[in-house]
C-alpha positions, 0 to 999 in steps of 0.5 A: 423511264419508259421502254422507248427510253430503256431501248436509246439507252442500252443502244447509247451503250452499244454503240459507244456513246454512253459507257456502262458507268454511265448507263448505270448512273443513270439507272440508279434510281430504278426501280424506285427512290425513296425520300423519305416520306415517299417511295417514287416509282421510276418502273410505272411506265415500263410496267403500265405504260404510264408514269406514276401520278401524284394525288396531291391532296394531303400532301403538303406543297412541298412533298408534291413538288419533291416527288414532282422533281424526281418523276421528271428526271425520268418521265414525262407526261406527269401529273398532279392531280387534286392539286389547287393553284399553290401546288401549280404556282410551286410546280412551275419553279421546277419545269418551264413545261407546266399546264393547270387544268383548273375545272380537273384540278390537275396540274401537267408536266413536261406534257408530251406531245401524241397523235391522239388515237384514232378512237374516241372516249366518250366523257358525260355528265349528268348535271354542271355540278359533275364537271368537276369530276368529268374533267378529271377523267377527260383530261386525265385520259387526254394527257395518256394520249386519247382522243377525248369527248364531252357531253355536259348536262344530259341529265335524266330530268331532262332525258330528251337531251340524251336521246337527242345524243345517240349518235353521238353515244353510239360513236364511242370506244368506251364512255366514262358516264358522271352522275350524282343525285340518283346516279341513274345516268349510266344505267340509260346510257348503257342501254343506248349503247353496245360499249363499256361505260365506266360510271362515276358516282359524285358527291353531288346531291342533297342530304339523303344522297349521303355524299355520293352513296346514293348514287354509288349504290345506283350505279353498282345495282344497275341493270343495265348490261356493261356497267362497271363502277369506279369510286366515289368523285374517283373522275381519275381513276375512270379516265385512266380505265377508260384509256386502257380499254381505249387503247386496245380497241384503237390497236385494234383498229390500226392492224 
């Protein structure tokens, strides 16, 4: 339940339309249910302004679905993430509103439609291989309601094709930079730019890159001023900082 919500309820109540028993019927699952093998957060969204997201890997189908069934009681806009087309096809019998964003391997439901902001997230990558974890960061910030952006294969191999983007770069609230290999791709970037970049190292490279290490370690020894790093593959958690951060400058930008 967000605060939009809370608000038509206690107003229900006030005029009438809804009795206290009923108001509290409603409420009873808050703060948060327990069903045993998960504690499933109904006061996310009044807390952070977004419900609580579901990591689908390691849980069975079955458990994801369960928690799934619970969050859209109260909540819309919920997402699975780390989910394969089996946690789709089982979702889909719990909610007629149900949208698989395969490349991201996020599942949305109940997808709330939002104008989206009038600032921009910037999503890039370094090389295809990253675009798995950029489209979880894209498309997580796309669902919380941001404008979203997306540059593919700007790698430093090949660094003219950055350069030739610099308008682009420099257009943006906040940029979510993917790399792996060397992970040198956020360092260049922040210095193209006056904006935050939030880095995500991938487990993109050969044996020496150590799963993603490598280019984790790049990323947390920039030089480059602005750089902040997220973990390893972690393309949710930076589309979630990026969406934050967005969503102060667009207030900012609307008074």
């Amino acid at each position: 339940m967000n605060k939009k919500s809370l608000h038509q309820l206690l107003e229900q109540v006030k005029i009438g339309s809804m009795s206290v028993e009923q108001a509290i019927g409603t409420l009873t699952d808050l703060p948060y249910a327990d069903l045993g093998y998960a504690m499933v957060d109904h006061h996310r969204s009044l807390r952070s302004g977004y419900p609580e997201t579901i990591f689908s890997q390691g849980k069975t189908v079955e458990q994801v679905v369960g928690i799934a069934r619970r969050l859209i009681k109260k909540d819309a806009n919920i997402m699975a993430t780390r989910a394969d087309r089996n946690v789709y096809d089982a979702l889909k019998t719990i909610s007629d509103h149900v949208e698989y964003h395969a490349a991201a391997r996020i599942v949305v439901i109940n997808r709330r439609p939002v104008t989206p902001t009038r600032t921009k997230i910037l999503v890039m990558c370094a090389g295809t291989a990253d675009i798995p974890v950029a489209e979880e960061a894209a498309v997580t910030a796309e669902v919380m309601g941001n404008r979203v952006e997306r540059l593919v294969d700007v790698g430093v191999a090949g660094i003219h094709r950055l350069l030739s983007k610099r308008e682009t770069i420099q257009s943006a609230s906040v940029l979510v930079v993917v790399a792996g290999m060397d992970g040198a791709l956020p360092s260049v970037t922040a210095g193209l730019t006056d904006k935050p970049v939030i880095a995500v190292p991938t487990s993109v490279g050969y044996g020496a890159s150590f799963g993603g290490l490598a280019a984790l370690l790049t990323m947390l020894n920039s030089c480059a001023n602005g750089v902040t790093v997220v973990n390893i593959d972690n393309g949710y958690g930076a589309g979630y900082a990026a969406s934050i951060i967005n969503r102060i400058a667009n207030q900012s930008v609307e008074k």
